[in-house]
N, C-alpha and C positions, 0 to 999 in steps of 0.2 A: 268818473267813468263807471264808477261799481253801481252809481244811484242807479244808471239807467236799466237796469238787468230786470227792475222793477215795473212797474205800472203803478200811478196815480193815479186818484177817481174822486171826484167831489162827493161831500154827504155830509150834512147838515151845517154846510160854508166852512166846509176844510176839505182841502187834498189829503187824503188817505194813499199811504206806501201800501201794498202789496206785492208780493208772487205771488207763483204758483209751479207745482210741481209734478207730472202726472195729468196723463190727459182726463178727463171727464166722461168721454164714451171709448170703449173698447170693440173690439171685434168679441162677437161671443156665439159660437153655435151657429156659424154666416151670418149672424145680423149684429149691428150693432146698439151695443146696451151700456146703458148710464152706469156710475162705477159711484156711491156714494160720496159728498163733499164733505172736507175737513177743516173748517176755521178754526186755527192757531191763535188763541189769544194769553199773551205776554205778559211777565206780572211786573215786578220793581220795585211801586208803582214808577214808571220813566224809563224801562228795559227797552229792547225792540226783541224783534222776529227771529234774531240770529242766534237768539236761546233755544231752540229748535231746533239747530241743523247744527250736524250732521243727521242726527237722531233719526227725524221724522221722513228722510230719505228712502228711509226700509219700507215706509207705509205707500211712496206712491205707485206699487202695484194693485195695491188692494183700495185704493181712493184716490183723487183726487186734493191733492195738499193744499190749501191756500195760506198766507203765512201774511197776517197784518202788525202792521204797525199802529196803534192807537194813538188818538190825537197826542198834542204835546208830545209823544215818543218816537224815537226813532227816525225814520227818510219822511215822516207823517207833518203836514203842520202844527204848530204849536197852537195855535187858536187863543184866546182870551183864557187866562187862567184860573179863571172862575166856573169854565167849565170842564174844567179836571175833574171828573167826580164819579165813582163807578154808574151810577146812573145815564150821565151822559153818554161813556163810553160804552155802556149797554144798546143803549140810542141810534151811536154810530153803525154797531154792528149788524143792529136788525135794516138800518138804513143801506148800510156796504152791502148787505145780501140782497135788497134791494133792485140797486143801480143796479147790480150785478145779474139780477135774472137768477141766485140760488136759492132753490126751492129747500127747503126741509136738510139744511144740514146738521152735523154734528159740531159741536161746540165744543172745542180742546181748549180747558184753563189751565193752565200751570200758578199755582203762586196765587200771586193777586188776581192773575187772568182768569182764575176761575171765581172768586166773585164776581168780575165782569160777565162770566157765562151764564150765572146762577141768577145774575141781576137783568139780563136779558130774556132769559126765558121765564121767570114772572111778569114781564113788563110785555113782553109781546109772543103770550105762549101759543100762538098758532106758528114762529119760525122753527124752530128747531127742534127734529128728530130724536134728538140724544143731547145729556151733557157728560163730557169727560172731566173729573175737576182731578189734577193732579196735586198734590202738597197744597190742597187748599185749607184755608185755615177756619176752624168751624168755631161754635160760640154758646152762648156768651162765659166771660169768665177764665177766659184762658191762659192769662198773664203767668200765674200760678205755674200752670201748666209746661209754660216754656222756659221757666227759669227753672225750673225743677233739672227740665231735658240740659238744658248750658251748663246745670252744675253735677248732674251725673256723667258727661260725658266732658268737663272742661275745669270742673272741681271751680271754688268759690269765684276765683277772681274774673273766671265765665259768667256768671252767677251776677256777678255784680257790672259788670260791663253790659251784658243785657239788661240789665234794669234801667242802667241809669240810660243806655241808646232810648229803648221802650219808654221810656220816663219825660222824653223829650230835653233831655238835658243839650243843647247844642255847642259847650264847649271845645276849644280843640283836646283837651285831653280824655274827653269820655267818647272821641269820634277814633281818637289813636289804642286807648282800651278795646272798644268794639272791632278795630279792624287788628288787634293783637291776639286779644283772647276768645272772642266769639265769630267772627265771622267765617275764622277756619272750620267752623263745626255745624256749617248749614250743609256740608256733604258726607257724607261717611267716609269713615280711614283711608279706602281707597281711593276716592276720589281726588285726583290730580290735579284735573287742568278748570277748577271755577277761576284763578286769575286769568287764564290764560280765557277764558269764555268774558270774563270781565272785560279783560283789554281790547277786546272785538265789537262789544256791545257800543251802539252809539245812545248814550244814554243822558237822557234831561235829568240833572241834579234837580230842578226847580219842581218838580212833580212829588221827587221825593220829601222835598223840604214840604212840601204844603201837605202831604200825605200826613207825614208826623208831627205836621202842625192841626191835625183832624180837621181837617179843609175838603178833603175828597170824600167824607163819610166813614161810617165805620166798617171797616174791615171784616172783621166776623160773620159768616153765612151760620144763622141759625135752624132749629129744627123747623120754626113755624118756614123758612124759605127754602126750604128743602122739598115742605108739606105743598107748596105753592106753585112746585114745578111739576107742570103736566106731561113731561116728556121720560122716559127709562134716564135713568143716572148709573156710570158707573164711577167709583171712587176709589182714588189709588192714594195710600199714607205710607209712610217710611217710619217705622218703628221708633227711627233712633232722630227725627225732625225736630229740631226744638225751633225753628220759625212755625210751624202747623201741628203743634203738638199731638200725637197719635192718641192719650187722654181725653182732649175737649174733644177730639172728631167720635171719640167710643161713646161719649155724654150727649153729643149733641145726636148720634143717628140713631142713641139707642132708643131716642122719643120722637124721632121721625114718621110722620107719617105718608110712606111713599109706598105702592104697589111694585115696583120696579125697579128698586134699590140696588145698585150689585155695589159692596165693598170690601176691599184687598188690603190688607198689609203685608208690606213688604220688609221684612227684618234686616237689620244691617244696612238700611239706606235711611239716608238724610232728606234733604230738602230738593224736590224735583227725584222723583220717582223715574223718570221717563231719561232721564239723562244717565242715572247711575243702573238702572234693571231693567234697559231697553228692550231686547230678549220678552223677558218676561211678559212687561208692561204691553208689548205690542201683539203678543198672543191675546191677551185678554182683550186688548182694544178688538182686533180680528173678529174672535168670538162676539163682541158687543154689537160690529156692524153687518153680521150677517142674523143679526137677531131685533135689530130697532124695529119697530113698525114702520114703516115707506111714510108716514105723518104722524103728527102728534096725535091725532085722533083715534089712530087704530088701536087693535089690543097691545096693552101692555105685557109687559114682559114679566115672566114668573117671578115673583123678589127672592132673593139669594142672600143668607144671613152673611154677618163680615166674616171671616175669613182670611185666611193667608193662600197666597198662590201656589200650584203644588209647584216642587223642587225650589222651594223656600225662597 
């Protein structure tokens, strides 16, 4: 009964899930006026949509929400699993905007979804207006990086449970290590309810196994794909994220070559920025969408060194 609440749309020979949230024209000044669009795209890799809500509820005054599911993930078809690849599902997305008739949106990644944003707007940089990448994970070399984060905040045996996950080790006991010692520590201390956001998720195991069998590509958004994107970027990291280390993302933008940059850290949060300093994160998004240019080709946006958000 709950699939139906959705909408399905073929593009490129799969049925794609969606919602949506938030009408698309508003009354404004007696006339009615377009309200910018926001593609939600999901990380895992094999998460869905429902990693965003409640969250992104706050935003449908100010946009337009749309909330997908990527192939193999979620209410989405699985399609042939060979085309699990962030590039495909980059493909999908500039195809979904599409079918769809959405002109010049913003592209919301969380996680891994924002390599898919990052990998979309190189590949087809006349779509999208903006990319949001939230706990994205930047490059190269960051391995270091994230064990460092497991063993500062989860001390050795953190330490060693992400290595050997990260390591590709697929036993049952280095999957019961990982889900003992490290996987509590992809949120900050206060962070409650990721089982309870787990238990919700309808999620493809078989996405993630090929992910860490490096079958979908490499993971890492580097500086030169940074350089590559014609559109304003704004970038949200969590201080204390040992899946997206705050380290590699300082290495990787600080040789970025982007006009448009805007980059936050957020101290005391983990992995998913937007889930744990909603508040925060959604001011700044605010500020991003009343400042993108109406298409990629307009003037860009003044670049903005990184930074911390004020009131921390």
């Amino acid at each position: 009964m709950g699939d139906n609440a959705g909408v399905r749309v073929t593009v490129n020979g799969v049925r794609l899930y969606f919602d949506v949230e938030g009408c698309g024209l508003a009354v404004r000044d007696g006339d009615m006026a377009a309200k910018p669009t926001l593609v939600l795209l999901h990380g895992g890799p094999g998460a869905d949509h429902s990693l965003f809500k409640p969250e992104f509820s706050a935003m449908a005054g100010d946009a337009q929400v749309v909330y997908l599911d990527q192939r193999g993930s979620g209410r989405s078809d699985r399609g042939d699993p060979v085309t699990w690849t962030w590039d495909q599902w980059a493909d999908d997305v500039a195809g979904f905007c599409r079918v769809l008739g959405i002109e010049t949106p913003v592209l919301v990644g969380t996680s891994g979804g924002g390599r898919v944003a990052v990998a979309c707007a190189v590949r087809h940089p006349d779509l999208a207006c903006g990319l949001v990448l939230d706990s994205t994970l930047f490059g190269p070399g960051s391995l270091d990086d994230s064990l460092e984060v497991f063993e500062r905040r989860g001390g050795p045996e953190a330490r060693e449970a992400a290595a050997r996950f990260f390591g590709g080790d697929p036993s049952p006991d280095a999957a019961a290590a990982w889900v003992e010692h490290a996987l509590p520590l992809y949120g900050s201390a206060s962070d409650g309810d990721i089982a309870a956001r787990a238990a919700r998720v309808r999620a493809n195991p078989e996405v993630l196994r090929r992910f860490r069998r490096g079958e979908c590509g490499p993971l890492e958004v580097t500086a030169d794909d940074i350089g590559a994107v014609a559109c304003p970027v704004l970038i949200l990291a969590g201080e204390d994220d040992p899946a997206a280390p705050l380290a590699a993302a300082r290495r990787a933008l600080s040789s970025a070559r982007h006009q448009a940059l805007r980059f936050y850290v957020f101290p005391g949060v983990g992995h998913g920025v937007v889930r744990q300093a909603s508040s925060q994160a959604f001011a700044l998004l605010r500020d991003f969408l009343r400042e993108v240019p109406a298409n990629p080709g307009a003037d860009a946006l003044t670049a903005v060194h990184p930074g911390t958000p004020k009131g921390g």
